[in-house]
N, C-alpha and C positions, 0 to 999 in steps of 0.2 A: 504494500500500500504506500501511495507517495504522502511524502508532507507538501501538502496543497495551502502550507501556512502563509497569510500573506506577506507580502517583502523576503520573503524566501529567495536565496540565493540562486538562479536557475543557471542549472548547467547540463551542457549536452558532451556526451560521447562520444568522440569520434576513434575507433577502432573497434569491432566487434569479436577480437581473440579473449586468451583464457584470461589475461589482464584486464581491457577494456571490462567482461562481462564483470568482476569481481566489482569494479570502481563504477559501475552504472545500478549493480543489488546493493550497493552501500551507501551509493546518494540516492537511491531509491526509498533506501527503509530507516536508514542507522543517521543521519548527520542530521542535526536540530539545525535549523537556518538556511538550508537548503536543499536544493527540490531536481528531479533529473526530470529534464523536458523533451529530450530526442538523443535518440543514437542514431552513430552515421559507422557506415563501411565501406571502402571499396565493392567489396561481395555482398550488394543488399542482403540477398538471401541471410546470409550471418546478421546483420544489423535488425532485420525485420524478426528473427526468430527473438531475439534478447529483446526487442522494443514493444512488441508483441505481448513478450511474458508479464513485463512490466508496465504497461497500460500509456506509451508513451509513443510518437513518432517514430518511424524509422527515417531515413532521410539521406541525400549524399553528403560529403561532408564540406564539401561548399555552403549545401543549400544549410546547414546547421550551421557553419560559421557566418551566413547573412543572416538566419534568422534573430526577428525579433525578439522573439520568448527564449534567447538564448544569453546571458551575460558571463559566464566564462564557459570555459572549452576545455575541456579534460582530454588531451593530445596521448592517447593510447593503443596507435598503431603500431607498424614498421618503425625500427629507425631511421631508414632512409625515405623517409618521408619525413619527416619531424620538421624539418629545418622549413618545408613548403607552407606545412599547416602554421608552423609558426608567425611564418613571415604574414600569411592570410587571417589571419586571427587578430596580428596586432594592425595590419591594415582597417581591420572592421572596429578595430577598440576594443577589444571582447580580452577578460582575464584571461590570465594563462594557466593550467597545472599539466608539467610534461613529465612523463613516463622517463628516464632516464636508460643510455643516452641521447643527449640532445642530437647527435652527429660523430660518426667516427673520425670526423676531419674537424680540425680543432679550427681553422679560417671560419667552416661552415658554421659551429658555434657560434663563435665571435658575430658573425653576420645575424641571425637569429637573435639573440641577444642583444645585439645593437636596433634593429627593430624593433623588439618589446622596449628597450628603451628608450628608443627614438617617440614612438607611439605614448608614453606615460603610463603605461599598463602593467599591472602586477602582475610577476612571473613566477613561477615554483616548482622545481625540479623535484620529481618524487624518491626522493633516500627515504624509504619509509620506518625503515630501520629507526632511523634517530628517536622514531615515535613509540618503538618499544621500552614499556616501563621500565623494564632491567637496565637495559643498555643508558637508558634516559638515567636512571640512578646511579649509575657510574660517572656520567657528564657530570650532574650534579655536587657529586663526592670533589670533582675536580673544582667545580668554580665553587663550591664554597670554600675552599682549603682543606677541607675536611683531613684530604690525602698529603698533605702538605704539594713542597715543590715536585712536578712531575719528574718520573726519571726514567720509566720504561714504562711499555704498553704492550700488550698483547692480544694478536685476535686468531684465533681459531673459525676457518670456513670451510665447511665442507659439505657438499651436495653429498644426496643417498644414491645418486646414478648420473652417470654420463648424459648429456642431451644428445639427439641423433647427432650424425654427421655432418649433414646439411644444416644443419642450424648452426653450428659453430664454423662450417664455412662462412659465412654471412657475419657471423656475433662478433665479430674483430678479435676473437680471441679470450683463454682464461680472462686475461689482465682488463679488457673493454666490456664486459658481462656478467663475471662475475665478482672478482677482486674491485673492481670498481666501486661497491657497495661496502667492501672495506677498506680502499682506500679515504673512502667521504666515513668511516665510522673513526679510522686516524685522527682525520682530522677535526671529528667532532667530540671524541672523548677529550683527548691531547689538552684544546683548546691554542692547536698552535699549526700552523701551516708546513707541509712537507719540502722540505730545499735539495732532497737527495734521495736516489734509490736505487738499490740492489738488489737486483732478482736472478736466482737460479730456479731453473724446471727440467720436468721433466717427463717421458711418456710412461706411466708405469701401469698404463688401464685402457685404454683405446689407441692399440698402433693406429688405427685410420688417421689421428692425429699427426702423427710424425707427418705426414703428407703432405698437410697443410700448411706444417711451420709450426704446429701450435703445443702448448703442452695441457697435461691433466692434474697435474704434482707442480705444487710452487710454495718456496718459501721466500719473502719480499723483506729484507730490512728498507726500515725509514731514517731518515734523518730528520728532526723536525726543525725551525728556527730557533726554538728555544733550546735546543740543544738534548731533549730529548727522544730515544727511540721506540721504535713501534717492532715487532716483529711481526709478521702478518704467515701463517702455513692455509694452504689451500688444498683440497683433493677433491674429483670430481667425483668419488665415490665411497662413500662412506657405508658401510654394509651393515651398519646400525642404527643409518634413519639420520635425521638432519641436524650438523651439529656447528651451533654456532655458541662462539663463548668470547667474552670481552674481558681485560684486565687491566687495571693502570696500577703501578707501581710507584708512590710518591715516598717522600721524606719524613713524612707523618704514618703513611700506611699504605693498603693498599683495596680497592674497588674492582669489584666483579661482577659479572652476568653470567649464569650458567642456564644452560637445555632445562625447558620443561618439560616433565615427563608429560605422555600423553594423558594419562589418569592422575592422581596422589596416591591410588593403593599398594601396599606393601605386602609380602609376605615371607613371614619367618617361619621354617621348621628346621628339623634335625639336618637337613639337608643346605642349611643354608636359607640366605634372604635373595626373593627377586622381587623385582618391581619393574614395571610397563617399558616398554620400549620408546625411545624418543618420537615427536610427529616425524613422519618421513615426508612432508613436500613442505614447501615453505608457505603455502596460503593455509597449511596449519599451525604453521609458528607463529607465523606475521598477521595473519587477520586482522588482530585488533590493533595493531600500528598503520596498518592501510584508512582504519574507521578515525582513529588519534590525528592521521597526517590531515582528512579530508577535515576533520573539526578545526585544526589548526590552521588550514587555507580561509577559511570561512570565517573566522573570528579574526585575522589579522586582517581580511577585507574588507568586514564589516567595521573596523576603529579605525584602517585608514594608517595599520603600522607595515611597515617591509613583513615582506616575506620570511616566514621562520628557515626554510631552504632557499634562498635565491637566487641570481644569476651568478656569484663565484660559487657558489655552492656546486650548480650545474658544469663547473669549465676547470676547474681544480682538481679532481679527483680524473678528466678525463685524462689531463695532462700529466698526473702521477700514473697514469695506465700506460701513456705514450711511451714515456721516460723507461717505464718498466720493461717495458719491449725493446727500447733500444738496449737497454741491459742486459737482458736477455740472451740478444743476439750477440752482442759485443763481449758478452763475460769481464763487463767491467759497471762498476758507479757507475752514475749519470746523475749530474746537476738536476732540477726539473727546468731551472731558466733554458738548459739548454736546448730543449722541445719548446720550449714557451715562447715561438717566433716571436706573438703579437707582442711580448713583451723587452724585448730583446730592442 
């Protein structure tokens, strides 16, 4: 059922995959202040099934980013689309919230980006992560002092399986798709920006990999500006279900986020204790950081504050993915200035 509440924040869908439908049943039922008015697809067929379910337009995604009944635009296709819908979106005035990455060409961000801002219109890259309570209570440890001065971080990433082939043809790689999510968790635990990075990988679970260039196994040292590090381990297959874990290591102490299990039940006999097995896909983990991220777009729009994830948020972490690849390849550091043409 929508919230049909008036001055409700209307926003339309443009992409109708496993993403787009998640962020169209969530502005649909779950966000107080805003209301979903139409989805758009390339593949009507896809767009009309989700728009359908949900008592709302289907539409192309043109015709959703002219429409009227539409005030921002929840960009939840392709990545290689992104940068089009973008620039069409801040043309019409219409808020921004984009699925991340904005672009695997860092120019093409920049372009995008400089549109939303050219336009005056609020932008929000979706790191949904930051909106998980755990993880948020780690940040938290840091900007109160809690942890004293930062001196290490750690984050553990690992998927419960490989994606096909063909998607990580396309996904730019480990570094552009997935590590990306913890390179923006770096630098939001930290509270300090990355100047440096070294990464070794490796193929230790899909040769089809080696083909592409690409790896499945990665461990990423950081360097931050403040001078302290992060160590990031990645694997594309976890055979125990989906595990992610944050840690920062200050002067004071130290702050963490661990895996919930999928239940709280426990069980003790002679034999030993088991208890449940981790979620194994991330829209079990994440959920409530996807319904967190859409409340926190809505309420900074609504007061008229920046965006809680905004346009460096969107262009920082692609750029520690870039760096990371040239590292990669080179088996050496890499500054991140030295990928950061626009900055240079």
């Amino acid at each position: 059922m929508l919230h049909n509440n008036a001055g409700a924040l209307r926003v339309g869908v443009v992409g109708a995959g496993r993403i787009g439908r998640l962020h169209a049943e969530i502005l649909a039922s779950q966000v107080q202040g805003a209301t979903l008015t139409a989805v758009a697809d390339v593949r009507p067929e896809l767009a009309e099934e989700i728009a359908s379910s949900l008592g709302v337009p289907s539409m192309t995604p043109s015709a959703l980013i002219a429409s009227s009944d539409v005030d921002a635009v929840a960009i939840c296709s392709s990545t290689d689309s992104h940068v089009d819908l973008i620039l069409e979106a801040s043309a019409a005035g219409k808020a921004i919230f984009c699925e991340k990455p904005i672009s695997l060409d860092l120019a093409q961000v920049d372009k995008a980006l400089g549109a939303a801002e050219g336009a005056g219109i609020a932008f929000m890259i979706g790191f949904n992560r930051r909106f998980d309570a755990a993880h948020e209570a780690v940040r938290n440890a840091v900007v109160s002092g809690e942890v004293g001065e930062v001196q290490l971080a750690r984050i553990t990433s690992r998927d419960p399986a490989p994606p096909p082939i063909e998607y990580s043809k396309v996904s730019g790689g480990i570094f552009l798709d997935m590590t990306i999510h913890d390179f923006d968790m770096a630098r939001y635990v930290t509270g300090s920006e990355v100047v440096e990075v070294y990464a070794q990988g490796a193929v230790r679970i899909d040769p089809a990999l080696a083909e592409i260039g690409d790896v499945d196994t990665a461990v990423i040292n950081l360097v931050h500006e403040n001078g302290c590090f992060t160590v990031i381990d990645n694997s594309r297959q976890a055979v125990y279900g989906y595990d992610q874990r944050v840690e920062v290591f200050g002067s004071k102490g130290l702050a963490a986020s661990d895996n919930p299990l999928a239940t709280t039940s426990t069980v003790r006999t002679a034999d030993g204790t088991r208890q449940p097995a981790l979620p194994y896909f991330f829209l079990e983990r994440y959920h409530f950081s996807y319904v967190n991220e859409w409340r926190a777009f809505v309420e900074a729009l609504s007061q008229g504050r920046p965006m809680p994830v905004g346009p460096e948020d969107a262009r920082a972490p692609l750029v520690i993915g870039l760096a990371a690849g040239l590292s990669l390849r080179e088996h050496r550091p890499v500054a991140v200035a030295e990928v950061d043409v626009a900055r240079l």
